[in-house]
Backbone and ligand atoms as CSV (ligand in chain L), in Angstrom:
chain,resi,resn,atom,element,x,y,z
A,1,UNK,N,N,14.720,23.119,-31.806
A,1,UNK,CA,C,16.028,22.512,-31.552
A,1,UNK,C,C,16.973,22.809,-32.709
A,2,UNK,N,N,18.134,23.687,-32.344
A,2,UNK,CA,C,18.552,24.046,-33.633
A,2,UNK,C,C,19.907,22.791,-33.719
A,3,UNK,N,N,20.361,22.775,-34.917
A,3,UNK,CA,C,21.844,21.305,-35.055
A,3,UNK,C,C,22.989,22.565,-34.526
A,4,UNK,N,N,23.524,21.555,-33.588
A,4,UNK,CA,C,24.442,22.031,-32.954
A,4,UNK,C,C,26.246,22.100,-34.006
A,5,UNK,N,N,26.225,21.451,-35.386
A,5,UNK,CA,C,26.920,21.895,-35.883
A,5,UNK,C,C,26.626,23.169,-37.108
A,6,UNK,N,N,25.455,23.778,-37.390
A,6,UNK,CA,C,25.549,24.124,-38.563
A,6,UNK,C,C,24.392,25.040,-38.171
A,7,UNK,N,N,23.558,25.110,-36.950
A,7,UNK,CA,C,21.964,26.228,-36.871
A,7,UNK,C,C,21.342,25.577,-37.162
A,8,UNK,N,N,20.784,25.073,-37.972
A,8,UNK,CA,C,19.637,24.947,-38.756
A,8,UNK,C,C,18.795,24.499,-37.712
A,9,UNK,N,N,17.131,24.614,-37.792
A,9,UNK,CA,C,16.406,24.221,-36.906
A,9,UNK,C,C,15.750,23.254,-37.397
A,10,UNK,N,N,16.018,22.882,-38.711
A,10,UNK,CA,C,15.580,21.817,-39.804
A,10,UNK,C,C,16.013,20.739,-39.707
A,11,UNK,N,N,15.684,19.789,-38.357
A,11,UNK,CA,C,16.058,18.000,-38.524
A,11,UNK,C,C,14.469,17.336,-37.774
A,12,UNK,N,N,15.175,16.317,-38.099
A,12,UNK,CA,C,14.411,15.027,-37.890
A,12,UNK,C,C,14.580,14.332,-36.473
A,13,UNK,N,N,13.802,13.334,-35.877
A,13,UNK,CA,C,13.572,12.674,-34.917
A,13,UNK,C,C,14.385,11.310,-35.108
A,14,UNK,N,N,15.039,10.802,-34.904
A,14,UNK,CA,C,15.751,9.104,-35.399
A,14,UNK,C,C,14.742,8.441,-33.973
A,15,UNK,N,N,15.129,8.855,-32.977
A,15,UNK,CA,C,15.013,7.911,-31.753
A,15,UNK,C,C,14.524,9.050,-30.402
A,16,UNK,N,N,13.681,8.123,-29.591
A,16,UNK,CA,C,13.162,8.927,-28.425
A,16,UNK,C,C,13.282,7.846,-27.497
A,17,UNK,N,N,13.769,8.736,-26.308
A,17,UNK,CA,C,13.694,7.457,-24.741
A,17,UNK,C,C,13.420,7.996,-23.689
A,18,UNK,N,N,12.475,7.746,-23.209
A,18,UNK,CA,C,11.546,8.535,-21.818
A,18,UNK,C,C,12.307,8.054,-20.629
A,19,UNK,N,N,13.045,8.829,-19.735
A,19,UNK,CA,C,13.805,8.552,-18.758
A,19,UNK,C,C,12.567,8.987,-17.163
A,20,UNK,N,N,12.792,8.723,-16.063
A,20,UNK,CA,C,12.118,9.217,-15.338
A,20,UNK,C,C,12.555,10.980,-15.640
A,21,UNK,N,N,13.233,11.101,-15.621
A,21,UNK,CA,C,13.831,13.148,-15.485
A,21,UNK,C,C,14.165,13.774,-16.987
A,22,UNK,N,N,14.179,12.726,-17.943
A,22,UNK,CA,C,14.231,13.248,-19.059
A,22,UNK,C,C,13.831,12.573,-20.359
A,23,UNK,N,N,13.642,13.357,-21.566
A,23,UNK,CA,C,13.577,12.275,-22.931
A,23,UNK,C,C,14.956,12.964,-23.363
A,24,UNK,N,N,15.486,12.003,-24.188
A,24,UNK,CA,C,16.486,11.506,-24.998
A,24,UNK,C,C,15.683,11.528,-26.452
A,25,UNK,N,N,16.589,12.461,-27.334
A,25,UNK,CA,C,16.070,12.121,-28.834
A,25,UNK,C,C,17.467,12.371,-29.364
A,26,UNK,N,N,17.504,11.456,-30.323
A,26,UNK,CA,C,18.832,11.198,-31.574
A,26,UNK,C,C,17.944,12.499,-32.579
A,27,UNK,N,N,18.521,13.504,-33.315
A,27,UNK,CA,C,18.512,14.048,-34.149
A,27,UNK,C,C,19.188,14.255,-34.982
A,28,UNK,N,N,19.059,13.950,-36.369
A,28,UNK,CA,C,19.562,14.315,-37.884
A,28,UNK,C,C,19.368,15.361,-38.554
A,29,UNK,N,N,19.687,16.268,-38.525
A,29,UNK,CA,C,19.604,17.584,-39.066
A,29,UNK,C,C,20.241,17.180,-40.596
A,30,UNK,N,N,18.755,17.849,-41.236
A,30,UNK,CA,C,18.121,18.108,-42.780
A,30,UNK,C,C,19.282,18.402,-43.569
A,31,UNK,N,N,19.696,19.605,-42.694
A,31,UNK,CA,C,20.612,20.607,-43.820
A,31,UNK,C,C,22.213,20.173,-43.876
A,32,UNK,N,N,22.849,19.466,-42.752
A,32,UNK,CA,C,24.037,19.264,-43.037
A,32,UNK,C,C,24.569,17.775,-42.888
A,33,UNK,N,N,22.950,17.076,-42.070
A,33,UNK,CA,C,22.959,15.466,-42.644
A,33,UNK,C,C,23.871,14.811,-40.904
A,34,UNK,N,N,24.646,15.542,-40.488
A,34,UNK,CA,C,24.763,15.191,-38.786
A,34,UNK,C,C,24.041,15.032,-37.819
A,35,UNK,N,N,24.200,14.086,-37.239
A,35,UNK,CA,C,23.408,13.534,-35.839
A,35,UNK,C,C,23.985,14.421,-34.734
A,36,UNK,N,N,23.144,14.509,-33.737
A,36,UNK,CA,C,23.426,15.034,-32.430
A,36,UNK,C,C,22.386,14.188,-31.402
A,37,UNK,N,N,22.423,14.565,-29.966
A,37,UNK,CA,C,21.324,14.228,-29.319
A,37,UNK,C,C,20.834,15.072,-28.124
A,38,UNK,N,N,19.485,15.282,-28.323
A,38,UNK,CA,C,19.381,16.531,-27.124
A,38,UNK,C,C,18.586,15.722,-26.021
A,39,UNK,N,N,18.089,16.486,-25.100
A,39,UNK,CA,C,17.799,16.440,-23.115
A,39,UNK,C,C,16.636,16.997,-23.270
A,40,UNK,N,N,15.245,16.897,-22.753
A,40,UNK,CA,C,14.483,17.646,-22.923
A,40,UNK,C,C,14.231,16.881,-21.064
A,41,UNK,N,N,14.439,18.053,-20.082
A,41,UNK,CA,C,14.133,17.989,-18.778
A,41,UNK,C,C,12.937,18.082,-18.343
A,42,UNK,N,N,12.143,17.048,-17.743
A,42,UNK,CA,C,10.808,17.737,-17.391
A,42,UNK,C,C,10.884,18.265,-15.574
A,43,UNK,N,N,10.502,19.227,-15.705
A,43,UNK,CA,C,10.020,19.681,-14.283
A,43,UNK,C,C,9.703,19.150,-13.619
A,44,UNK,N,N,9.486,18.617,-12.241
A,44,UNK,CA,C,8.391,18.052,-11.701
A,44,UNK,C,C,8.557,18.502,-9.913
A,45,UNK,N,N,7.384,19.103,-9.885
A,45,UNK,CA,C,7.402,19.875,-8.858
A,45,UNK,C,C,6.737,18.516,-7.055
A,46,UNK,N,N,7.211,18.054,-6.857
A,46,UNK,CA,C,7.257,17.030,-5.972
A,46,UNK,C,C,5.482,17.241,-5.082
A,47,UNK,N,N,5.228,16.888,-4.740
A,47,UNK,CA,C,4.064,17.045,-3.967
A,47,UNK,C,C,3.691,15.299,-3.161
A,48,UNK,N,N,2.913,15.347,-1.951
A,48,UNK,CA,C,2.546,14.243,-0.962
A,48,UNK,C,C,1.158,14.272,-0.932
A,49,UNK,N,N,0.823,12.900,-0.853
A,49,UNK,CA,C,-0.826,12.106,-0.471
A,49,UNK,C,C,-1.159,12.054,0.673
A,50,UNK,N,N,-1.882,12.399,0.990
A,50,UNK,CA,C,-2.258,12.807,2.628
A,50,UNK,C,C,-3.338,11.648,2.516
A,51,UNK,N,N,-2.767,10.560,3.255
A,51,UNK,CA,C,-3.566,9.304,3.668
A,51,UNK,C,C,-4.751,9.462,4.205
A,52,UNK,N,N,-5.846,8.362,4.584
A,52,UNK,CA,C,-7.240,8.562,5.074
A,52,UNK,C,C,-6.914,8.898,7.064
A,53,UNK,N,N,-5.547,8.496,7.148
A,53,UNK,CA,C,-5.489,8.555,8.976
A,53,UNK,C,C,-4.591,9.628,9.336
A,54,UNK,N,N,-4.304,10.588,7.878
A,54,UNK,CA,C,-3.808,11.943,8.385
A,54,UNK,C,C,-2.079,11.798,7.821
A,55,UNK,N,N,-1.504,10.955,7.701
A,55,UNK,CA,C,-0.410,10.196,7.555
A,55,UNK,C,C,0.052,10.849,5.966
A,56,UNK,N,N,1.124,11.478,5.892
A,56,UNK,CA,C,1.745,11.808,3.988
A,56,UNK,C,C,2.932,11.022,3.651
A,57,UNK,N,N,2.525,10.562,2.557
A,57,UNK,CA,C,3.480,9.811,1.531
A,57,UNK,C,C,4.023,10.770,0.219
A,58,UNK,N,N,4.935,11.023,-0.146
A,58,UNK,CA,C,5.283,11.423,-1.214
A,58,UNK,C,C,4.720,10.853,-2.523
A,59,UNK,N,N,4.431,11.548,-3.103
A,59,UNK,CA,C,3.315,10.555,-4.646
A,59,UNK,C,C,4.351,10.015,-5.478
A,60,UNK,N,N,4.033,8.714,-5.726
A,60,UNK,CA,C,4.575,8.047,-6.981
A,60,UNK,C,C,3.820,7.590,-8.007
A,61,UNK,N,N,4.266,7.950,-8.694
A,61,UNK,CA,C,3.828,7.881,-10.386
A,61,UNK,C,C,3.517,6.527,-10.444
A,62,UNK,N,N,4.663,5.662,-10.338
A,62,UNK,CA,C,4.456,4.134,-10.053
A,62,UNK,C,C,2.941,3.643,-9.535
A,63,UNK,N,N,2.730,4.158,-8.509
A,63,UNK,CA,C,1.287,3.668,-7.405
A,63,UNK,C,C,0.506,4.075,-8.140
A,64,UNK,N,N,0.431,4.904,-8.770
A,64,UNK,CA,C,-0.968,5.521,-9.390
A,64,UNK,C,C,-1.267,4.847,-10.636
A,65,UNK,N,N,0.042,4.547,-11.513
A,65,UNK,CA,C,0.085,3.760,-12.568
A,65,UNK,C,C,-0.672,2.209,-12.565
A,66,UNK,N,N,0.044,1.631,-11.532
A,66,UNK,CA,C,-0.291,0.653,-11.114
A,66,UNK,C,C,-1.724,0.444,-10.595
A,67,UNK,N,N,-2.600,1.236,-9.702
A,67,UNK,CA,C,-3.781,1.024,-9.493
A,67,UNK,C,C,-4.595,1.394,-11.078
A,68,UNK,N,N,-4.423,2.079,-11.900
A,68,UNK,CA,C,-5.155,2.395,-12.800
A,68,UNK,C,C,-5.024,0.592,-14.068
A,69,UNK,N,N,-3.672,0.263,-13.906
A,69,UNK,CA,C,-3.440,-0.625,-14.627
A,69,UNK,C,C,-4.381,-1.901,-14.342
A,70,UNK,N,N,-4.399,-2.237,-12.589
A,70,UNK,CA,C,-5.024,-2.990,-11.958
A,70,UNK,C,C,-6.792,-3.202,-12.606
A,71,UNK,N,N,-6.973,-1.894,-12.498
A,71,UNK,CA,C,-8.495,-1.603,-12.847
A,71,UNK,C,C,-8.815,-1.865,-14.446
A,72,UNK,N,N,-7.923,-1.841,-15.135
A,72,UNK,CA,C,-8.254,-1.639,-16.760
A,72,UNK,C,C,-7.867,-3.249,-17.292
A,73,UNK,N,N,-7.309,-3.801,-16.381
A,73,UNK,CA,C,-6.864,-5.192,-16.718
A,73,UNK,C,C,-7.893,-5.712,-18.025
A,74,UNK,N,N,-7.539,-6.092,-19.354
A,74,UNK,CA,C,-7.860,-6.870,-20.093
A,74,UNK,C,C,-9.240,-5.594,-20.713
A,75,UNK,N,N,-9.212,-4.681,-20.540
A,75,UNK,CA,C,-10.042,-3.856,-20.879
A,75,UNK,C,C,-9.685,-2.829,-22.145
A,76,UNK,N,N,-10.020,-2.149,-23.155
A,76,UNK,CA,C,-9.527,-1.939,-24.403
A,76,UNK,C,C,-9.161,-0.687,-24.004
A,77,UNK,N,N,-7.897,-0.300,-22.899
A,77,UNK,CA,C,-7.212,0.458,-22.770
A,77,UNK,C,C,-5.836,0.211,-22.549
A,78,UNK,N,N,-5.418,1.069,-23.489
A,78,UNK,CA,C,-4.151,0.822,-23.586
A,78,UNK,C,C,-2.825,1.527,-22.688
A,79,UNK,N,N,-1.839,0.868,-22.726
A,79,UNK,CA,C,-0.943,1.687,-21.787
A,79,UNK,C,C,-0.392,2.717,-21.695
A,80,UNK,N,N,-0.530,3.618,-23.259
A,80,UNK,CA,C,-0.432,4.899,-23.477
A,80,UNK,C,C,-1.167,5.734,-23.016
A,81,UNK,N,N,-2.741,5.050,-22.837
A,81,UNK,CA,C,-3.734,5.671,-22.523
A,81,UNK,C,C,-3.767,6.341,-20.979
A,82,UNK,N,N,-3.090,5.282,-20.679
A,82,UNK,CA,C,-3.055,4.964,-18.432
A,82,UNK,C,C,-1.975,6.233,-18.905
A,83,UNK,N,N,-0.792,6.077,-19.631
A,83,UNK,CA,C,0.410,7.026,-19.207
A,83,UNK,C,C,-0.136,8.206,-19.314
A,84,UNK,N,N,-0.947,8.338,-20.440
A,84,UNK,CA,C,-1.982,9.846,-20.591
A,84,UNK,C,C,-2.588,10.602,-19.522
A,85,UNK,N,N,-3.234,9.492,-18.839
A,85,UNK,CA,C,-3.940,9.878,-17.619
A,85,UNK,C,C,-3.328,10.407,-16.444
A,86,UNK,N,N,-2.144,9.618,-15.903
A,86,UNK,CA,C,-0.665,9.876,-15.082
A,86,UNK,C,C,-0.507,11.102,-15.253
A,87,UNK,N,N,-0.152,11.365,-16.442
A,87,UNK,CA,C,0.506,12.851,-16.724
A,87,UNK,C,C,-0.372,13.859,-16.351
A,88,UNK,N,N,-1.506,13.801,-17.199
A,88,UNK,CA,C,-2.392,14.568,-17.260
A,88,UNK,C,C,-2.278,14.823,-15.622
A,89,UNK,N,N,-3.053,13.758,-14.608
A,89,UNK,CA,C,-3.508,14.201,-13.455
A,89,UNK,C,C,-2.479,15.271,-12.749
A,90,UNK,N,N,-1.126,14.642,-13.134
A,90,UNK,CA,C,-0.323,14.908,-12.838
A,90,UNK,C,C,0.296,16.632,-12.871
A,91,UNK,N,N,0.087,16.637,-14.173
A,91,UNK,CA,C,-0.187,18.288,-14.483
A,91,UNK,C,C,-1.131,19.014,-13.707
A,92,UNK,N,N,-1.827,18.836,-13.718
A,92,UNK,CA,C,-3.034,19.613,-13.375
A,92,UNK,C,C,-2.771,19.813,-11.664
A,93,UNK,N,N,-2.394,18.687,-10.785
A,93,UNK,CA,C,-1.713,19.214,-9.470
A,93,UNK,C,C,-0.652,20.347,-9.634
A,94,UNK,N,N,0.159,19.996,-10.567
A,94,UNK,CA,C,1.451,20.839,-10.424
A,94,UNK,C,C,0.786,22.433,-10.870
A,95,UNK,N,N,-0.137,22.372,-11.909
A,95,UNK,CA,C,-0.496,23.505,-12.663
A,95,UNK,C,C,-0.961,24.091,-11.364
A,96,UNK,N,N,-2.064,23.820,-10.444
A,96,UNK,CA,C,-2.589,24.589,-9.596
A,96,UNK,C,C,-1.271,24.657,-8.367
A,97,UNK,N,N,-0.001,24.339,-8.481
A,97,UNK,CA,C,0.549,24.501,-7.711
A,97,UNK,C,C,0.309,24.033,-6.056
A,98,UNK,N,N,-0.204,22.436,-6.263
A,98,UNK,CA,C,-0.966,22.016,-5.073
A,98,UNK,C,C,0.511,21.101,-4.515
A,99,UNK,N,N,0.552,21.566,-3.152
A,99,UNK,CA,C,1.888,20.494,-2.639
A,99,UNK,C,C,1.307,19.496,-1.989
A,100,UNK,N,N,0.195,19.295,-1.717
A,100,UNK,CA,C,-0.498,18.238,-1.247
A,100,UNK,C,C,-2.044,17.723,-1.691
A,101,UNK,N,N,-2.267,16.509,-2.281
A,101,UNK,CA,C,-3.983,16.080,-2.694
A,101,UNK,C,C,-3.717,15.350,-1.529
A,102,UNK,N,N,-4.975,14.952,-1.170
A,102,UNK,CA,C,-5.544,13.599,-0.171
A,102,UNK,C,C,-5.589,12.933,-0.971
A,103,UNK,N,N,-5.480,11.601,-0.544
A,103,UNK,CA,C,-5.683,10.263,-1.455
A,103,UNK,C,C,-7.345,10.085,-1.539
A,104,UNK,N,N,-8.361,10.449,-1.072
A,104,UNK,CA,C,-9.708,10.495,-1.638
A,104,UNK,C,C,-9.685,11.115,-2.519
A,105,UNK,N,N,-9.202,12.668,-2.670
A,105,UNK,CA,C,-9.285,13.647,-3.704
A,105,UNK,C,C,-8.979,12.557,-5.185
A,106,UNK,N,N,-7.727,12.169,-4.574
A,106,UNK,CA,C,-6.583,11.812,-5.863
A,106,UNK,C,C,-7.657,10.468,-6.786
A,107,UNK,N,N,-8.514,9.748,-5.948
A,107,UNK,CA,C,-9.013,8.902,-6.247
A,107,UNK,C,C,-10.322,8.887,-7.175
A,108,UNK,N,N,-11.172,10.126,-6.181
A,108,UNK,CA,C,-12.186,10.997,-7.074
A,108,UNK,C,C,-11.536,11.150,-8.703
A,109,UNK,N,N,-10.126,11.850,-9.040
A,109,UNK,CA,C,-10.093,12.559,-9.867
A,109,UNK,C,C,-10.014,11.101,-10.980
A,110,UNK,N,N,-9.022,10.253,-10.406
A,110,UNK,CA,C,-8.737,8.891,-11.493
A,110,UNK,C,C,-10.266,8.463,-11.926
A,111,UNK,N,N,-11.486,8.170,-10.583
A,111,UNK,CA,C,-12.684,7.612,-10.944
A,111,UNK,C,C,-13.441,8.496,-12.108
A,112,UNK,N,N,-13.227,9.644,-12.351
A,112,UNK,CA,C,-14.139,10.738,-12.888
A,112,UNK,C,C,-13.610,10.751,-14.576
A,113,UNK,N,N,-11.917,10.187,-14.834
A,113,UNK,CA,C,-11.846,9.639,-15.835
A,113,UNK,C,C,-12.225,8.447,-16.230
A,114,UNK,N,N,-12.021,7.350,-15.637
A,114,UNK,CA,C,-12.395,6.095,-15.773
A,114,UNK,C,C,-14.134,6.090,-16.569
A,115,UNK,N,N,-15.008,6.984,-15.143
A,115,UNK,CA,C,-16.203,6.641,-15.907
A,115,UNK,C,C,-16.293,6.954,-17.160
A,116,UNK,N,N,-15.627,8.114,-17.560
A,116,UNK,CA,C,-15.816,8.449,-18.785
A,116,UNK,C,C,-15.929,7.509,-20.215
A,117,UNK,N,N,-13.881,6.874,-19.288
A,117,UNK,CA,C,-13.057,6.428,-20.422
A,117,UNK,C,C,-13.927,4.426,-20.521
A,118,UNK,N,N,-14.382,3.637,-19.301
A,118,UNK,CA,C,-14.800,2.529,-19.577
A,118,UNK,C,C,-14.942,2.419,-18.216
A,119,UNK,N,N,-16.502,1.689,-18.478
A,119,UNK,CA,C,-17.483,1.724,-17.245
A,119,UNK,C,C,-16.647,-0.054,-15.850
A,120,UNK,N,N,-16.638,-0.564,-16.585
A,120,UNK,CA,C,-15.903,-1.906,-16.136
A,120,UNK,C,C,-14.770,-1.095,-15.121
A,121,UNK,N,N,-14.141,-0.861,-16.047
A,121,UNK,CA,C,-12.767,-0.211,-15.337
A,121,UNK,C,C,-12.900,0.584,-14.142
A,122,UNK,N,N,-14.070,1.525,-14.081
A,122,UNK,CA,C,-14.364,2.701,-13.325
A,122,UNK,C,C,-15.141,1.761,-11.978
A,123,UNK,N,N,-15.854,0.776,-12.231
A,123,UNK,CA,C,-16.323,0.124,-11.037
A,123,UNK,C,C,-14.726,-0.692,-10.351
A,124,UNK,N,N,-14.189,-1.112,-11.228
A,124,UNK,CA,C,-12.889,-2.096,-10.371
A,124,UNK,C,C,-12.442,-0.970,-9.327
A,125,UNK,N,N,-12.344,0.041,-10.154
A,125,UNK,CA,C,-11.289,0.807,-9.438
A,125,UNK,C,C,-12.002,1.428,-8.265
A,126,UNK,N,N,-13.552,1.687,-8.294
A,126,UNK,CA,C,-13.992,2.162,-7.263
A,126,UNK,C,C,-13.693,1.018,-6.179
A,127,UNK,N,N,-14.031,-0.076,-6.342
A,127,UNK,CA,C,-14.091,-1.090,-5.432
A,127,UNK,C,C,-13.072,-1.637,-4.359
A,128,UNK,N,N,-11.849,-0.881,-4.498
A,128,UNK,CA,C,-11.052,-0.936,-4.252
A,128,UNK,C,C,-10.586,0.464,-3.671
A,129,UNK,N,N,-10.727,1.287,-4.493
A,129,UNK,CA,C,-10.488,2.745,-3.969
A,129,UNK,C,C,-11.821,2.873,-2.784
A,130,UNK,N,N,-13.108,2.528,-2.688
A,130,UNK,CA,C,-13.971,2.830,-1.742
A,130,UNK,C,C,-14.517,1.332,-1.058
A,131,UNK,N,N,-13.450,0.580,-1.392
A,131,UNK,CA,C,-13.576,-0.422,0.048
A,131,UNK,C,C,-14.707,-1.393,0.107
A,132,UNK,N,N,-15.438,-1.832,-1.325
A,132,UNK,CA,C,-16.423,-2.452,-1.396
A,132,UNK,C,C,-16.536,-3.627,-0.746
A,133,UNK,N,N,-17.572,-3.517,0.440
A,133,UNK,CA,C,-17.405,-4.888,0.767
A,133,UNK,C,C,-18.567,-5.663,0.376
A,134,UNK,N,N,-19.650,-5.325,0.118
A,134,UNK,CA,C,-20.698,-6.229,-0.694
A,134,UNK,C,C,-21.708,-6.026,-1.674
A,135,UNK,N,N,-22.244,-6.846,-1.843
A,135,UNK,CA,C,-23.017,-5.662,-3.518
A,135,UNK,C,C,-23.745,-4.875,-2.953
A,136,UNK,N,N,-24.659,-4.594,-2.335
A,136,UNK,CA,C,-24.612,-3.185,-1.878
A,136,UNK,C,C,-24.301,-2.237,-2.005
A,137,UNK,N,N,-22.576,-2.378,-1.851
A,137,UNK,CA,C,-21.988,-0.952,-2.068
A,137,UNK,C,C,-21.938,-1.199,-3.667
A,138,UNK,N,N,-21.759,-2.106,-3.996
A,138,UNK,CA,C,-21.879,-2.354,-5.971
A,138,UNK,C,C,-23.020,-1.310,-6.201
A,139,UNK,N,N,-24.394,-1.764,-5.715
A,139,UNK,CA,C,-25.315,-1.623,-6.513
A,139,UNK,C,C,-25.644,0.236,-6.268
A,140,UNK,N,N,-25.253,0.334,-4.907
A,140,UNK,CA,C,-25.061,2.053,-4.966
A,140,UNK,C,C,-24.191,2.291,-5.540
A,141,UNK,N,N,-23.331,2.108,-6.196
A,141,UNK,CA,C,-22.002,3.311,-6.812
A,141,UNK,C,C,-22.873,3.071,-8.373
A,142,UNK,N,N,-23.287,2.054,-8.691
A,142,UNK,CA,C,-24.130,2.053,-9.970
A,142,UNK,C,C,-25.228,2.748,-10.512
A,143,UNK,N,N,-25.525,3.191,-9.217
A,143,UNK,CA,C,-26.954,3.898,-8.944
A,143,UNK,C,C,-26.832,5.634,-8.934
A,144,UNK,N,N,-25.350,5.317,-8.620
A,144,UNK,CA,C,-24.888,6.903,-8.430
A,144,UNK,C,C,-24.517,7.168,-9.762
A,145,UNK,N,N,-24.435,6.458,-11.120
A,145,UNK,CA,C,-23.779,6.742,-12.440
A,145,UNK,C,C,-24.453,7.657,-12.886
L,1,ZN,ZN,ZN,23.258,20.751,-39.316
């Protein structure tokens, strides 16, 4: 980012603000001591969840956030961590250039971090993502670890 009065590519960060379509950063450039503020646009190549009855929803970041949040409730993950995960998954559709996951797929991929990241978390979320209706299905998804 070079300072828009003087070149230099030599400043500093003051302030950052994550917009849905963009970050916002205040910059102070080193060499001539002026503020500016730049746009850093992220891409985001749109893609839909192809429901269990055939049915597509456009994906929101929101829903996905939210079920992961649901699952980690009170668990030593933090909300940077969930936003990590968002993105990440998130990338990795766009990277393969996929315009459509199924919502099983999408669910697989959240569970396959979870187990990793905390075992608590990874059962809530199955239980819900695969419809647990009694321990049974508990004691098989445990069995499957
Ligand atoms: Zn400057």
């Amino acid at each position: 980012m070079k300072c828009i009065y003087c070149g230099s590519e030599d400043n500093k960060v003051l302030d950052s603000r994550n917009s849905d379509e963009s970050i916002r950063r205040r910059r102070e450039c080193n060499s001539c001591g002026r503020r500016f503020t730049t746009y850093e646009y992220v891409e985001k190549i749109p893609f839909s969840i192809v429901k269990r009855d055939g049915s597509r929803q456009s994906y929101d970041a929101k829903k996905l956030k939210n079920s992961i949040v649901l699952a980690t409730a009170k668990r030593p993950i933090s909300e940077e961590q969930i936003d990590a995960i968002v993105s990440d998954i998130e990338k990795n559709i766009q990277n393969k250039m996929m315009q459509e996951i199924k919502a099983s797929s999408l669910g697989e991929v959240v569970l396959k971090i979870l187990k990793d990241l905390d075992i608590v978390a990874a059962v809530r979320y199955a239980s819900v993502f695969k419809n647990f209706q009694n321990a049974e299905d508990y004691r098989n998804f445990l069995n499957s670890l």
